[in-house]
ZAMIDO-994858 format. One record per residue (C-alpha): residue number from 1; x, y, z. Coordinates in steps of 0.02 Angstrom, whole numbers, plus 50000, padded with zeros to 5 digits. Layout:
<recs>
pos, c1, c2, c3
NUM, X, Y, Z
...
</recs>
This chain:
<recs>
pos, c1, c2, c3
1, 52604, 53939, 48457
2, 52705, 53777, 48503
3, 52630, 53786, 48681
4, 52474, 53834, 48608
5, 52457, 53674, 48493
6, 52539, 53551, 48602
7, 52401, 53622, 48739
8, 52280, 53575, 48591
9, 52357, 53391, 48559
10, 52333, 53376, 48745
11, 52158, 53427, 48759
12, 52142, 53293, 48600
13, 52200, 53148, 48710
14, 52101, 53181, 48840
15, 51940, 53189, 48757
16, 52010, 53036, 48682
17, 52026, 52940, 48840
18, 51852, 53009, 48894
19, 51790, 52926, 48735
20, 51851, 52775, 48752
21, 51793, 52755, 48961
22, 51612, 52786, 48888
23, 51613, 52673, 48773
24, 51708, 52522, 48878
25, 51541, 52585, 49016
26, 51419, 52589, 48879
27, 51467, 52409, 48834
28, 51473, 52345, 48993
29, 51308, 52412, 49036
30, 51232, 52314, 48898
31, 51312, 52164, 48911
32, 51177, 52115, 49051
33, 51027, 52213, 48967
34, 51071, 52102, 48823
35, 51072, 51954, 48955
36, 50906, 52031, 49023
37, 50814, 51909, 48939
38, 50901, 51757, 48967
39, 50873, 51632, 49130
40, 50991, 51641, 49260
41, 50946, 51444, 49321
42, 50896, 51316, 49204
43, 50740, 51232, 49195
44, 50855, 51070, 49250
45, 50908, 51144, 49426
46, 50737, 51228, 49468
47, 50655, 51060, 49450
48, 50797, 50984, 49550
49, 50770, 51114, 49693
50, 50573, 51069, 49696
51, 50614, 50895, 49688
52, 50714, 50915, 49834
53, 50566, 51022, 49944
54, 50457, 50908, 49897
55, 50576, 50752, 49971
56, 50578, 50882, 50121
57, 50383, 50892, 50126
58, 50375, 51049, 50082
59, 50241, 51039, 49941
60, 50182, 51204, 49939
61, 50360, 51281, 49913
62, 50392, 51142, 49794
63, 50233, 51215, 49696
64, 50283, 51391, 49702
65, 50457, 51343, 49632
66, 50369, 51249, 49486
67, 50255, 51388, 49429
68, 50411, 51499, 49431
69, 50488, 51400, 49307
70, 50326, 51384, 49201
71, 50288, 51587, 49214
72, 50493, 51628, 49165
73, 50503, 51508, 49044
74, 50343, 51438, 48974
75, 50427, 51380, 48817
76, 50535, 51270, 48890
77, 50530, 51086, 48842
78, 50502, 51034, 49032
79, 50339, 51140, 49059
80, 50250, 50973, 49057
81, 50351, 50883, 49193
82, 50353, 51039, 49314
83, 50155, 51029, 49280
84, 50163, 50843, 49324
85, 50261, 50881, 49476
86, 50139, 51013, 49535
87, 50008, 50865, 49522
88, 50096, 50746, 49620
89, 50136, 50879, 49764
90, 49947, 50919, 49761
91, 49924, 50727, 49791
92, 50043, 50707, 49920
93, 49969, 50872, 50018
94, 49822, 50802, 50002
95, 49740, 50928, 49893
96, 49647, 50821, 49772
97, 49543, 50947, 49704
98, 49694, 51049, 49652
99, 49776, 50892, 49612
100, 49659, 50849, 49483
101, 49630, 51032, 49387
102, 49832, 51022, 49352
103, 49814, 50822, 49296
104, 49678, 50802, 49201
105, 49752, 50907, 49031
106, 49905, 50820, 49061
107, 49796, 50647, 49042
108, 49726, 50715, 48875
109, 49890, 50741, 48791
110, 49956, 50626, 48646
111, 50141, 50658, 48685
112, 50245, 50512, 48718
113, 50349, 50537, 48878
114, 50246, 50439, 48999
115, 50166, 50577, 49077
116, 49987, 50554, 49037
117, 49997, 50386, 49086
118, 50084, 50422, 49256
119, 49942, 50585, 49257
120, 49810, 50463, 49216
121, 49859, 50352, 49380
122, 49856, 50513, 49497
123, 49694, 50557, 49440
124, 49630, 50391, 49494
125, 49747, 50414, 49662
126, 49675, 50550, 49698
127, 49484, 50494, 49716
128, 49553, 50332, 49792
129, 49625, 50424, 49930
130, 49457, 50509, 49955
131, 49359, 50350, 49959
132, 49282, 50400, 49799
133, 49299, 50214, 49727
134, 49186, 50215, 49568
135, 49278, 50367, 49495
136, 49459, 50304, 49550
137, 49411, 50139, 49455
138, 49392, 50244, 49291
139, 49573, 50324, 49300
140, 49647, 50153, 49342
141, 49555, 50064, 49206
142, 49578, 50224, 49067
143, 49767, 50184, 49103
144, 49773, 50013, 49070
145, 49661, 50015, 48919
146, 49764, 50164, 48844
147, 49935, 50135, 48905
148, 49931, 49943, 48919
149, 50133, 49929, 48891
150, 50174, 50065, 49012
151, 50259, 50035, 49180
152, 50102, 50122, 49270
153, 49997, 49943, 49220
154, 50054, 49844, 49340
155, 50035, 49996, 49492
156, 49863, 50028, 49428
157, 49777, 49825, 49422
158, 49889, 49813, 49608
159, 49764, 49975, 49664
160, 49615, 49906, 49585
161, 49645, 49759, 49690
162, 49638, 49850, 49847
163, 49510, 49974, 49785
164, 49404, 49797, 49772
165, 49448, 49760, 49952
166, 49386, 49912, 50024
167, 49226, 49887, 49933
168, 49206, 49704, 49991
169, 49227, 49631, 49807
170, 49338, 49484, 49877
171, 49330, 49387, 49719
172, 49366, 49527, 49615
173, 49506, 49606, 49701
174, 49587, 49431, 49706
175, 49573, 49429, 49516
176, 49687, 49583, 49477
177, 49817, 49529, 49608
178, 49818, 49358, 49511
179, 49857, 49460, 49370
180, 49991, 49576, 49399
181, 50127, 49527, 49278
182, 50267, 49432, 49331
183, 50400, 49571, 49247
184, 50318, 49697, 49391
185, 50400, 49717, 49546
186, 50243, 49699, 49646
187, 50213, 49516, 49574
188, 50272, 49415, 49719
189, 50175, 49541, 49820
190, 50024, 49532, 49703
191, 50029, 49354, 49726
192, 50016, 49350, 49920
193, 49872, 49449, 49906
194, 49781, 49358, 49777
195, 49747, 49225, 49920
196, 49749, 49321, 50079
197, 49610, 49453, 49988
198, 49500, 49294, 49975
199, 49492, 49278, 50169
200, 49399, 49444, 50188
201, 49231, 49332, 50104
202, 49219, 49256, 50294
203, 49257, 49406, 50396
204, 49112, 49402, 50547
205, 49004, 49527, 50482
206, 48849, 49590, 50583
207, 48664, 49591, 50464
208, 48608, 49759, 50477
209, 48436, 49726, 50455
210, 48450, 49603, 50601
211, 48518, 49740, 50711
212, 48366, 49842, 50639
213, 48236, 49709, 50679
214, 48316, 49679, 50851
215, 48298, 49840, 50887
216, 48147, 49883, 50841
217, 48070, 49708, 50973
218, 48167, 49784, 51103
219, 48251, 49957, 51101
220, 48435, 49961, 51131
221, 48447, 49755, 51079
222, 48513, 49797, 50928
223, 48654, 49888, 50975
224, 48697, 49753, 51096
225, 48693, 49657, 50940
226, 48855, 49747, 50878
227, 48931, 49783, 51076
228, 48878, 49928, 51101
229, 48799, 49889, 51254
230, 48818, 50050, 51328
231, 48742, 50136, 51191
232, 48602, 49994, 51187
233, 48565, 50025, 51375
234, 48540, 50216, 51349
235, 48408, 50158, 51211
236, 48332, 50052, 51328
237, 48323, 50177, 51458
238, 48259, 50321, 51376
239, 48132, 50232, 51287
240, 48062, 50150, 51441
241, 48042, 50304, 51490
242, 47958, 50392, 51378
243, 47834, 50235, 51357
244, 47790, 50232, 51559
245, 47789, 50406, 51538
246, 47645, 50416, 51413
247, 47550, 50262, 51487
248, 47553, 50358, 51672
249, 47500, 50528, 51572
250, 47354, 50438, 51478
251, 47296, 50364, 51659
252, 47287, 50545, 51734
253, 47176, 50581, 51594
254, 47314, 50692, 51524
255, 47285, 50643, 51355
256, 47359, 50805, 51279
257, 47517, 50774, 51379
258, 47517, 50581, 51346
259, 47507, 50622, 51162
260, 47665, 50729, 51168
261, 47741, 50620, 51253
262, 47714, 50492, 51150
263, 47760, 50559, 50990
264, 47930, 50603, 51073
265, 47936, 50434, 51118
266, 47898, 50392, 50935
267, 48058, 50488, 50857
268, 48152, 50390, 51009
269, 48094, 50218, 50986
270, 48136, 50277, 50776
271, 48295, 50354, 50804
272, 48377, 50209, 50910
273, 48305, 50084, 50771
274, 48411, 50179, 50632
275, 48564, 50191, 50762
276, 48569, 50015, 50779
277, 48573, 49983, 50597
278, 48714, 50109, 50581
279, 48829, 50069, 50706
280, 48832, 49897, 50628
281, 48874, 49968, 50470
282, 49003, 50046, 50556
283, 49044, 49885, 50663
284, 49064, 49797, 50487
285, 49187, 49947, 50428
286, 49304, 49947, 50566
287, 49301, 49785, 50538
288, 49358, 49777, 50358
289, 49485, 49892, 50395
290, 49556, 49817, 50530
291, 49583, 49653, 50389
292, 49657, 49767, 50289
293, 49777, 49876, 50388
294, 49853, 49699, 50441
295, 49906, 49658, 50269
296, 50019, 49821, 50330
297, 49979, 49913, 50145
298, 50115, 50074, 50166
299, 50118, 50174, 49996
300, 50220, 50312, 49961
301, 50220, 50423, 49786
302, 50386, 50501, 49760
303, 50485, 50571, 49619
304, 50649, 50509, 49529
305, 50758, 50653, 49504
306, 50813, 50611, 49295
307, 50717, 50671, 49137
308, 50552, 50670, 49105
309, 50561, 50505, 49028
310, 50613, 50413, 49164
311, 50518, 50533, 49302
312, 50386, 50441, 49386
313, 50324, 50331, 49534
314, 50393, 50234, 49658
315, 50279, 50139, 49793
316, 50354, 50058, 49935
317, 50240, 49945, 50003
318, 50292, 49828, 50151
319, 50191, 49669, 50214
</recs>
């Protein structure tokens, strides 16, 4: 009986120890279910690493990164900036369409941390890039009529300005350089500009029309007009042609053949006409450009890695 019972205290500890092992296992087990829900990175370091692939150039992996963040943890208070961010690498891949489905709710929002003004600008980036001039205009002016104390002002009147140059509104682009404030950082710039714009008003532009009436005396003249005299020649050529062509058919009596001839010789004789009074529209372009690529305009958007608040744009522009 002795043996018996201290076989039974024993068996006691045993089951004991057996116990206790589950139940250390059991709780160690749920320590991470109860973790389950809970980030592993904070919203701070995942916008630092897309910060960083985006400094890399690595937009689209920048993006991905971003709307990981806003799918773990869409309550988050920085949901907004990663959206911002997404815009901005959108811009800076180019992808203005995608850009500007991320931006434009961003613009619409009433929250003051200087996102919707900085969204506002991108929206207007975004069609200036394109060329899309009239529509860029409305971002850049929404942003200085609603946000006219934010730090975006003075970026957005300097891009008006050269949205005016590329659209050959001299006068008008040297207005908003004149009045770039002089607590921006682009005022000494702004104010270089303000006279230099005014010299595009006597760049040697070429009258289209002219090219179109010279052209349309003799074929191919009007190109010559612009220097294309290569392209002028051909239009001389081929057009001669076609008109001895027709005259010689219509002396054979080959009227049927002189009148196909001739209406071929029509859409010639109307096609080098119109390509005379585009290549000076082109001539006048390149041009323009040429003006402005020496004023050595080099803007690049990038991000400040800090809070939202302070998040934003930086241009470097060199002349």
């Amino acid at each position: 009986m002795i043996f018996g019972g201290r076989n039974h205290t024993k068996i006691s500890g045993i089951e004991f120890c057996l116990a206790l092992t589950l139940c250390i296992a059991l709780a160690s087990c749920s320590a991470p279910m109860a973790e389950a829900g809970q980030a592993l990175i904070s919203s701070d370091e995942q916008l630092a690493f897309a910060r960083s692939l985006m400094k890399d150039g690595k937009y689209d992996l920048a993006v991905i990164e971003l709307e990981r963040l806003i799918h773990f943890l869409p309550e988050d208070s920085k949901i907004r900036e990663a959206r911002y961010l997404i815009g901005l690498s959108y811009v800076l891949a180019r992808r203005y369409e995608a850009a500007r489905e991320v931006l434009l709710p961003l613009t619409e929002s009433r929250i003051n941390d200087g996102i919707a003004e900085k969204s506002l600008f991108l929206m207007g980036e975004s069609y200036y890039q394109q060329g899309f001039y009239a529509e860029a205009g409305f971002y850049f002016e929404k942003a200085l009529n609603e946000h006219p104390q934010h730090e975006i002002k003075g970026l957005s009147i300097f891009r008006l300005g050269w949205m005016k140059m590329h659209m050959d509104k001299w006068e008008e682009a040297s207005h908003y350089f004149g009045i770039v404030e002089e607590s921006s950082f682009l005022h000494r710039k702004a104010q270089i500009l303000a006279a230099e714009s005014l010299l595009g008003k006597d760049l040697p532009y070429k009258n289209p029309n002219a090219a179109g009436a010279l052209g349309a005396i003799v074929p191919g003249l009007g190109h010559a007009y612009v220097g294309r005299y290569r392209d002028g020649g051909v239009a001389f050529l081929l057009n001669g042609l076609f008109i001895w062509a027709s005259i010689e058919a219509f002396k054979s009596d080959q009227n049927v053949l002189g009148g196909i001839l001739s209406f071929l010789e029509l859409g010639w004789y109307s096609g080098s006409v119109y390509s005379a009074v585009n290549a000076t529209h082109k001539y006048n372009r390149r041009l323009r450009e040429d003006f402005l690529g020496g004023l050595h305009e080099e803007i690049n958007l990038e991000r400040i890695a800090s809070s939202s608040r302070t998040m934003g744009l930086v241009f470097r522009i060199q002349f």
